[in-house]
Residue, then its C-alpha position, 0 to 999 in steps of 0.5 A: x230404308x229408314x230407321x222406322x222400318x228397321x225397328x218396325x221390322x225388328x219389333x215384328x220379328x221379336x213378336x213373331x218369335x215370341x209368340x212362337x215359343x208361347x204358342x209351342x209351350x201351350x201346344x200340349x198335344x205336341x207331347x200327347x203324341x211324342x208320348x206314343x211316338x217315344x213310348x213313354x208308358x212302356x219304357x218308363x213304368x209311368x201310365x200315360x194319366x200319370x205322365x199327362x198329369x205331371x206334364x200338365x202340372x209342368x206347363x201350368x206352372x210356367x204360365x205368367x198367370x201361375x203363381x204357385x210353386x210348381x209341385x208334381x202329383x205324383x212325382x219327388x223333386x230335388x232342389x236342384x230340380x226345383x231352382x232349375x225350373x224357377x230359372x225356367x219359368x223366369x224365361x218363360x215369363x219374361x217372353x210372355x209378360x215383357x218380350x211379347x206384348x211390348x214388342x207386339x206394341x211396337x209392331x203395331x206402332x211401327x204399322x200405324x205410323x209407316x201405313x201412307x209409306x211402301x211396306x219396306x218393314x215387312x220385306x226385312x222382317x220376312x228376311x229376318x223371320x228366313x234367317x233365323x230358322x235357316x241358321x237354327x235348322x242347320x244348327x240341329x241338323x248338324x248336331x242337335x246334342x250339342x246344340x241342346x248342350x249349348x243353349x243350356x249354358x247359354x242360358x243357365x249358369x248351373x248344371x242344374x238342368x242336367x238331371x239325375x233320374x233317381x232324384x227327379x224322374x220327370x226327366x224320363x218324361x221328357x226325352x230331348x227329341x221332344x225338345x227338338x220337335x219343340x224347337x222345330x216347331x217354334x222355327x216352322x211357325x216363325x217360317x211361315x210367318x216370313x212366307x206370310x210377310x213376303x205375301x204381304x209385301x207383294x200385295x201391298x207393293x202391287x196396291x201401290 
């Protein structure tokens, strides 16, 4: 395998990857239904329009095409709070205004220039999208506080993001298992697109 296939293959993955994270941040029903499974309302005090309602605000902010500062309905916020979740929305935008469209460039370069040779790209990127998931999957089954405790300081470089509730209650709205469906989702959808490159590979071999 040459060095086209492996940075077709690479480039397919980040693509895959981001647009698992987009696709699993704009899945609100995601949330609509934790909010029951976890009785929110109820454990709370907070109805359920109130609690969509600063959600909603929530993922409309970590939006690239949001440009306000985020600013709950009904909810305080700390300062604290508030630089945590502009150190959020960073991330957030770099996966969608960088990560996902030059890698989607990539892909689709990679595809066109490697289209009159065997599709050995699409086999290791059905291999990288396996690996991936396998080796988070374990992680969180493993211990998913601990894996949740280790992203953040991978990622962050406060303790900003450990909330206390008295000063930002949207912390109550947000319960760490809908953080792990989150991440679950993200790693089904990356999963099925290892399924959908190894079919892909197969067909593609049996044409030629």
């Amino acid at each position: 395998m040459n060095l086209k296939h492996f940075f077709t293959a690479l480039a397919l993955t980040l693509c895959t990857i981001s647009a698992a994270v987009i696709i699993t941040l704009n899945f609100r029903p995601l949330y609509y239904m934790d909010m029951d499974y976890y009785n929110l309302s109820e454990n709370t005090g907070y109805p359920e329009k109130e609690i969509r309602e600063n959600y909603d605000a929530l993922i409309d902010y970590n939006s690239v095409f949001f440009r306000d500062a985020l600013d709950f309905p009904t909810l305080p916020m700390s300062e604290e709070g508030r630089i945590h979740f502009v150190e959020v929305k960073r991330i957030f935008v770099f996966i969608q205004a960088v990560l996902f469209p030059l890698s989607l460039i990539g892909s689709l370069l990679g595809i066109y220039f490697l289209r009159h040779q065997k599709p050995s790209y699409l086999k290791l990127t059905s291999f990288l999208n396996l690996a991936l998931p396998a080796l988070l999957g374990i992680l969180i089954a493993l211990n998913w506080d601990q894996f949740f405790v280790k992203f953040h300081e991978l990622f962050f470089n406060n303790d900003y993001w450990i909330f206390d509730e008295t000063t930002d209650p949207v912390i109550t709205l947000l319960p760490d298992g809908y953080f792990m469906h989150c991440a679950l989702m993200i790693l089904a959808i990356i999963f099925l697109s290892s399924l959908l490159s190894f079919i892909l590979y197969r067909k593609k071999t049996k044409l030629r």
